[in-house]
C-alpha positions as CSV (number, residue, x, y, z in Angstrom):
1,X,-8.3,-20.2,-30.7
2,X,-5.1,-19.0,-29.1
3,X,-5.5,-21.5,-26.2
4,X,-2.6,-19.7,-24.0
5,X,-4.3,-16.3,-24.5
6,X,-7.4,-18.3,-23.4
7,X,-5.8,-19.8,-20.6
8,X,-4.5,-16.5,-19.6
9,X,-8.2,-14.8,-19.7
10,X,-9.3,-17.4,-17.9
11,X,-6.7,-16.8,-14.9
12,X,-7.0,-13.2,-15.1
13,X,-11.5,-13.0,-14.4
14,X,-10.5,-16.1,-11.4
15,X,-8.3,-13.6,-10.0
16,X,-10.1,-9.9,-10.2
17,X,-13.6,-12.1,-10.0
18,X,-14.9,-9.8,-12.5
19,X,-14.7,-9.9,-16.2
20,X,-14.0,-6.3,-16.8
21,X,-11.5,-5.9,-14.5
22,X,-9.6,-8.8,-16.4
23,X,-9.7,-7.3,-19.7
24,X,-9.0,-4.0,-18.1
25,X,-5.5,-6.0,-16.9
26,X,-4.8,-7.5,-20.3
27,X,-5.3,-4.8,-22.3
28,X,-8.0,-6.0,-24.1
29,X,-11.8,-5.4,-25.3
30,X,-14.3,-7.1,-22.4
31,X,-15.9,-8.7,-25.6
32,X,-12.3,-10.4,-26.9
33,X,-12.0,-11.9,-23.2
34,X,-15.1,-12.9,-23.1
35,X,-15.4,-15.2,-26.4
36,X,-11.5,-16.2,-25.2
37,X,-12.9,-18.0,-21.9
38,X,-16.0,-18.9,-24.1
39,X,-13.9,-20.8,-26.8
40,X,-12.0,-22.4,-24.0
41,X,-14.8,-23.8,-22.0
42,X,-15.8,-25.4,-25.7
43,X,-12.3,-26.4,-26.3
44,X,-12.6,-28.4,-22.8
45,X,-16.2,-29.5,-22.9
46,X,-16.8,-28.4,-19.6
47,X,-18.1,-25.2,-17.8
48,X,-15.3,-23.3,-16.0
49,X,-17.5,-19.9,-14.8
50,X,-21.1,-19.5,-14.1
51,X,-22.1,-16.2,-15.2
52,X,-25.1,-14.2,-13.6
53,X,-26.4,-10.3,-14.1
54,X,-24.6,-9.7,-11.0
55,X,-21.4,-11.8,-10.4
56,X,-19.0,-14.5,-11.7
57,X,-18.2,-17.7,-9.8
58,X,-15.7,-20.2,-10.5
59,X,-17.5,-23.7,-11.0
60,X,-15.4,-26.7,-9.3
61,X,-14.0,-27.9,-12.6
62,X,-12.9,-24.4,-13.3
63,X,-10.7,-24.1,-9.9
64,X,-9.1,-27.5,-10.8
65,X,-8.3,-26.3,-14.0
66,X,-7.2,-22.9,-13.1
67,X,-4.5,-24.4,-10.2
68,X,-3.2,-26.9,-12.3
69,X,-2.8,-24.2,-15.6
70,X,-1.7,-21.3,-12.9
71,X,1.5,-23.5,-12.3
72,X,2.2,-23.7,-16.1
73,X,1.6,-19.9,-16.6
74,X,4.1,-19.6,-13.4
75,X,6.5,-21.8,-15.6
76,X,6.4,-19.7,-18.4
77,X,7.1,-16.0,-16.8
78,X,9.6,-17.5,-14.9
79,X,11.6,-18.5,-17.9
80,X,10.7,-15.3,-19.7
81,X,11.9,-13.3,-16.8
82,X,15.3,-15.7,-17.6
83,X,15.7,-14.4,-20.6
84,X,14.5,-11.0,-20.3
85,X,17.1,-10.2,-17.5
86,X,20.0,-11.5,-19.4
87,X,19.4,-9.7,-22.4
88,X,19.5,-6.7,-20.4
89,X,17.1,-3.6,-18.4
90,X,14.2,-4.9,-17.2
91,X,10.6,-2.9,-19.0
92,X,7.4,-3.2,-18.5
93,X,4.8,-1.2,-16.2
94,X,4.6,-1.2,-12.6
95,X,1.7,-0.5,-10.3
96,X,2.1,0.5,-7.1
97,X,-0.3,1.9,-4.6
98,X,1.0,4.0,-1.6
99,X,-0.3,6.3,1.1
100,X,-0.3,10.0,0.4
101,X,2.4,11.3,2.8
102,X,4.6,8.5,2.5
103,X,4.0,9.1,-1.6
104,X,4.6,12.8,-1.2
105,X,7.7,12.8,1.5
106,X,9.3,9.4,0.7
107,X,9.0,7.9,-2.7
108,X,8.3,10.4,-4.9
109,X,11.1,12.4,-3.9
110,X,13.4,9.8,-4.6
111,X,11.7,8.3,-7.6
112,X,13.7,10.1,-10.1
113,X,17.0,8.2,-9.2
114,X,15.1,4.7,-10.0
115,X,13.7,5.9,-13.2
116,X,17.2,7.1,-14.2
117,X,18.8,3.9,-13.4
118,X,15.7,2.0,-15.3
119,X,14.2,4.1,-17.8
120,X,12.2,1.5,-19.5
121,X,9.7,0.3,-16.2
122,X,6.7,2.8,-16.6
123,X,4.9,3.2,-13.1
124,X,1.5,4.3,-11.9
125,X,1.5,5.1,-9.3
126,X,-1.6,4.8,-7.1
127,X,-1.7,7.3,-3.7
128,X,-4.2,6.7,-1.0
129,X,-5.1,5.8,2.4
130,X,-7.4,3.5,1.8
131,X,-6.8,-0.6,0.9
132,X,-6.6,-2.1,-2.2
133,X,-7.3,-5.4,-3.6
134,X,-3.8,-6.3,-5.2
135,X,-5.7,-9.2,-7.4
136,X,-9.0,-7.3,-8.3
137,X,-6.9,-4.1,-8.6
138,X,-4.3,-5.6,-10.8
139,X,-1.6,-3.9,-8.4
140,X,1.8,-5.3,-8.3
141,X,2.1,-4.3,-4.8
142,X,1.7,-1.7,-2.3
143,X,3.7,-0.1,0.5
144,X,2.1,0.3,3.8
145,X,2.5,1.0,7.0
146,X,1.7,-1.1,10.7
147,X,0.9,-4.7,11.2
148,X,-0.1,-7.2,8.3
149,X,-3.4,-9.2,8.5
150,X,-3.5,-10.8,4.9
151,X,-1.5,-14.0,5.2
152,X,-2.3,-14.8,1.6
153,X,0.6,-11.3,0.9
154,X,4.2,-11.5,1.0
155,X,5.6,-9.2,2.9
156,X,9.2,-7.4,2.8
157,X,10.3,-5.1,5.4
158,X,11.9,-2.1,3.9
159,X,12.4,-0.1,7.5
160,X,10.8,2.0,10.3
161,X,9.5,5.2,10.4
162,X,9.3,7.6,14.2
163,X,5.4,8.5,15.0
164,X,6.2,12.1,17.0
165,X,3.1,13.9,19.4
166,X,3.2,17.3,17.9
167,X,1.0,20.5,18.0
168,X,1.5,24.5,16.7
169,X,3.0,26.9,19.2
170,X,-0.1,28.8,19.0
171,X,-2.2,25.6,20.3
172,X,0.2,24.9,23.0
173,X,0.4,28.4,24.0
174,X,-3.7,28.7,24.3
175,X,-4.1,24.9,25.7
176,X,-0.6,24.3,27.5
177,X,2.2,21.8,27.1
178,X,0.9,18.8,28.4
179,X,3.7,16.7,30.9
180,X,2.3,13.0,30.5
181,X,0.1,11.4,28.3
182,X,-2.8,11.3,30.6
183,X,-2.9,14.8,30.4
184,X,-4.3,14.9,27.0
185,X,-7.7,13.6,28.9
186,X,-8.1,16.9,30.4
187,X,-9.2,19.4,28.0
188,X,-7.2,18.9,25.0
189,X,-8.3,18.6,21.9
190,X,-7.3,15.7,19.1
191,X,-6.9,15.4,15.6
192,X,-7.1,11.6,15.0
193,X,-6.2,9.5,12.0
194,X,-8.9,7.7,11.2
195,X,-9.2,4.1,9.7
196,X,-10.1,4.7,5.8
197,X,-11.6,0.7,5.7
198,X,-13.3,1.2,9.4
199,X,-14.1,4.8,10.3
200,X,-12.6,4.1,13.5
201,X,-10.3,6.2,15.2
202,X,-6.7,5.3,15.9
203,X,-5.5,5.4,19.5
204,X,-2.7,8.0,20.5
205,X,0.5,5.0,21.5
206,X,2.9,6.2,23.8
207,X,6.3,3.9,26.0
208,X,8.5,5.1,28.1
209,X,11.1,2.4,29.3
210,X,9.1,-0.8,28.5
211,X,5.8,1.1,29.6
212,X,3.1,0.8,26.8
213,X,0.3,3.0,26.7
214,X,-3.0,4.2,24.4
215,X,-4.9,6.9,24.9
216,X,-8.5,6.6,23.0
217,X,-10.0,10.5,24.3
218,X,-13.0,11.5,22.9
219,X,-11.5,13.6,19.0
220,X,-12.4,17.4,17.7
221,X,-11.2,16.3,14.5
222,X,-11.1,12.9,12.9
223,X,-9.3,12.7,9.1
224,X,-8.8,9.6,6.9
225,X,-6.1,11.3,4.7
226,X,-2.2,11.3,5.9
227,X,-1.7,14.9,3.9
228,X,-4.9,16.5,5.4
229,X,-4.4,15.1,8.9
230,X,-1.4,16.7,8.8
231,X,-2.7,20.2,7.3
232,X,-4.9,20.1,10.2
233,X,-2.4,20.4,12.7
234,X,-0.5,22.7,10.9
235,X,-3.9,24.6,11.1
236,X,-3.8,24.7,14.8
237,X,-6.8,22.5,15.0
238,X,-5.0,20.2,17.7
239,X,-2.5,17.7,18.6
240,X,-1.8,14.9,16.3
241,X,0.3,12.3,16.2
242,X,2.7,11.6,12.8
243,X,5.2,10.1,11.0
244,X,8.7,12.5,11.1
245,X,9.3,12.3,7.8
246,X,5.9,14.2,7.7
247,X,6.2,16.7,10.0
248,X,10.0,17.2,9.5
249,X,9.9,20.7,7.8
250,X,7.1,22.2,9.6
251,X,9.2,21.3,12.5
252,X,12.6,22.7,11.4
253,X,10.3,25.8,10.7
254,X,8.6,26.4,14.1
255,X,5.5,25.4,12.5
256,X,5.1,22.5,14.6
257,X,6.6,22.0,17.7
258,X,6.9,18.5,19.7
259,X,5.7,17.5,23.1
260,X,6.0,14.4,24.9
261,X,9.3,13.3,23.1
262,X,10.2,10.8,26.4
263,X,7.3,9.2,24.7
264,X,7.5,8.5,21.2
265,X,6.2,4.8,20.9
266,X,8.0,1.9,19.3
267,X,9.3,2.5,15.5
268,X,6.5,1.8,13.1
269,X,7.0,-1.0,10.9
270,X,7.1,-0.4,7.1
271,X,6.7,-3.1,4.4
272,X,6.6,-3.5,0.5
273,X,3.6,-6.3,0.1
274,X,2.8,-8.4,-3.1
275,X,0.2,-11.4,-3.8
276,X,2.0,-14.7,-3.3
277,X,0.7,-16.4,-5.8
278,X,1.7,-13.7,-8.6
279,X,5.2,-14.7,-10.4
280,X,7.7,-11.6,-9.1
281,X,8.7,-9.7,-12.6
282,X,12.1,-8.6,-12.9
283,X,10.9,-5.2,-13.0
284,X,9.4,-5.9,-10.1
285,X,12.4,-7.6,-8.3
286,X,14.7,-4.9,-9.1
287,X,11.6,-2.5,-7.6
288,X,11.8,-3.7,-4.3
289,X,15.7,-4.6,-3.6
290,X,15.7,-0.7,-5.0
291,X,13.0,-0.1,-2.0
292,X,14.9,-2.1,0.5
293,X,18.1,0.0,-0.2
294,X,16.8,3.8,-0.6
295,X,13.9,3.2,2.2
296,X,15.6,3.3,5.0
297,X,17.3,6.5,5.1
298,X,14.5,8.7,3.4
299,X,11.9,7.2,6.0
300,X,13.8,8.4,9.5
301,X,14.1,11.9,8.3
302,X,13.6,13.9,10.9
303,X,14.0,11.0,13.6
304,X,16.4,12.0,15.5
């Protein structure tokens, strides 16, 4: 038995919670993995999973073991990563999940000058709305937008974005330029972004000199998808509110037009987010201080 393989197979179904998904991670055949933890758990004498039809659980023996083996596998990237950075460009694959018009408009556009600069990191690159699971998904980390719940996730800010009111010409021609917020009560009608974990609608924000407000109007449109919400504005299907970065072009084109600019609510927080108890690659270090430097500046396109 190749007891650090073992170990490693172990970690890896503790951490996606499903033995597929492990070997999935580690490159391997679901039968390898499973005789690896197999010939571990006979190796120790004790049971480390219990195994059902329907799900895996980690027995108490097998949580002991996997913090105290987690540290030693910490131990032994950490002075692999050493090594790997000294003896030059750091390789490996990255995976990254992002939303789509922040894939589209931000990264993507600038991807080519990190791939230039480090042409042996490989990324996939997952785009969507919706949440991932960074441990069962075997993601490296994910850029994302707004407040952060998950306190088990390190978090880097990497800069603010502008959220603009905007509508076609042709919308605001037929329904009129409304002068205040409030105004969007009477008779307008609202694309909202919808949650893609919730359903639920997000509220139009708006503050003017330390004044906060949310409007939560009844929606003609709800959309879950950043591209698509945006198409449907561009569609003249109503008033949204987006990111400038988004909407930048369409604006410079006459396609969309503004409205309620003396109200464009706080800048929206923007952050690179990683497991905390996953060892930071180099390829993944020199990732984000990449992120932290290029950001910025793509992500207030538009703002001013």
């Amino acid at each position: 038995m190749d007891q650090l393989m073992a170990i490693r197979a172990f970690a890896r179904v503790v951490e996606t919670g499903n033995f597929t998904r492990a070997a999935d991670s580690l490159s391997m055949p679901n039968a390898t993995l499973s005789k690896l933890v197999q010939q571990l758990e006979a190796h120790l004498g004790i049971r480390l999973l219990q195994r059902t039809t329907r799900r895996v659980t980690v027995t108490p023996e097998g949580r002991e073991y996997y913090e105290k083996t987690a540290r030693i596998l910490k131990d032994l990237e950490d002075i692999d990563g050493a090594f790997t950075a000294i003896r030059g460009q750091p390789h490996g694959q990255l995976r990254i999940d992002i939303g789509g018009s922040t894939a589209r408009d931000v990264l993507i556009p600038a991807l080519p000058e990190f791939m230039a600069r480090y042409p042996d990191i490989r990324i996939d690159l997952g785009v969507s709305d919706r949440a991932v699971d960074l441990i069962g998904d075997s993601v490296d980390c994910v850029i994302r937008g707004g407040p952060l719940a998950d306190s088990s996730l390190v978090a880097r800010q990497i800069g603010f974005a502008t959220l603009i009111t905007c509508a076609t010409p042709g919308y605001l021609k037929r329904y009129g330029v409304p002068a205040s917020p409030q105004e969007l009560n009477n008779g307008h009608r609202l694309v909202s972004y919808l949650s893609s974990d919730s359903g639920r609608a997000f509220p139009f924000r708006f503050a003017r000199q330390g004044e906060k407000m949310e409007i939560k109007a009844p929606y003609r449109l709800g959309v879950n998808e950043s591209n698509a919400h945006l198409a449907a504005a561009l569609a003249g299907l109503g008033i949204v509110q987006t990111f400038t970065y988004a909407a930048c072009e369409a604006l410079r084109t006459g396609q969309l037009q503004e409205i309620l600019q003396a109200w464009r609510p706080a800048p929206y927080p923007f952050h690179v987010v990683y497991p905390q108890n996953r060892h930071v690659t180099h390829r993944l270090r020199v990732f984000i201080d990449w992120l932290t430097e290029t950001f910025p500046a793509r992500i207030n396109v538009g703002s001013e």
